[in-house]
N, C-alpha and C positions, 0 to 999 in steps of 0.2 A: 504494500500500500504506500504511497503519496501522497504530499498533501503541499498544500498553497496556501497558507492563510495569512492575507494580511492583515497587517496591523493599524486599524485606520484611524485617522484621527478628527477628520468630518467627513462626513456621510449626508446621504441626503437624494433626491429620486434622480436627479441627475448624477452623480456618483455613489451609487451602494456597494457597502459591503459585499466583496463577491470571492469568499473562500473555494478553493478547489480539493476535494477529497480523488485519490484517482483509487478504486477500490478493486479487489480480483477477480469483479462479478457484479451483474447489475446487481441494484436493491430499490428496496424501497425506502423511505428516508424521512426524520423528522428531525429538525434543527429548535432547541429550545433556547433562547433566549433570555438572559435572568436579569434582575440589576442588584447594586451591590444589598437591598434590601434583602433579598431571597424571593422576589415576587418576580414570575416567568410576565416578560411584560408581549412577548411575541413567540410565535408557534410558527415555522414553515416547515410545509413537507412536502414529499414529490416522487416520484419514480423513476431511475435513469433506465433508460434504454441499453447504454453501455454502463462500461463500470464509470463512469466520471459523476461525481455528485457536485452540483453548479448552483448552488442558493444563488440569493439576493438582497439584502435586506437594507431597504434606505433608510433605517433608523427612527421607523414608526414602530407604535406598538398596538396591538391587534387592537384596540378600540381607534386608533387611529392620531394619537398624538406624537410628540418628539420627544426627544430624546436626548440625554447626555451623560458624564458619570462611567463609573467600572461598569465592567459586565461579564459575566459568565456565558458561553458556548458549551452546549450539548449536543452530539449528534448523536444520531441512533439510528442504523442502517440495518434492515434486515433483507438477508440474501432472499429476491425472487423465486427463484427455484427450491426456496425451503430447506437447503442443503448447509450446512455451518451453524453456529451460531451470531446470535444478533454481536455488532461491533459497536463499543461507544464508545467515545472521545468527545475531551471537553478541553480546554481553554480557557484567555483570561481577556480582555481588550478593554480601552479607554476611547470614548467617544466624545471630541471636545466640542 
């Protein structure tokens, strides 16, 4: 596995957050979103076709405000073909 994650420091819909996982097999995928409070402030998920997993997040949070402060990343990809088990990975970033 691979991975691309930058480290960003504004964000926003014209430049979002766009980490790259490259994984050994499609999955299906959820990116959780935390802030330093412990409160998940955004949720994305998705299904790669190949193994590349390609969020986006411009730095809203599911009710739809903005955003700034630490934050925590969680992935969690489970293999399509139901073969492995689920991979998570987490992280840390600062949104100024």
């Amino acid at each position: 596995m691979e991975a691309q994650v930058p480290s960003p420091s504004v964000i926003g819909k014209s430049s979002p957050w766009a980490p790259v996982w490259r994984l050994n097999k499609p999955s299906t995928w959820a990116l959780a979103l935390t802030n330093a409070s412990g409160k998940i402030v955004r949720t994305l998920t998705g299904s790669s076709t190949g193994a590349a997993v390609r969020p986006a997040w411009d730095g809203t949070t599911d009710s739809g405000g903005t955003t700034s402060g630490a934050y925590t990343w969680k992935l969690t990809a489970h293999p399509r073909d139901g073969q492995g088990p689920d991979l998570t990975l987490s992280g840390t970033m600062t949104l100024g």
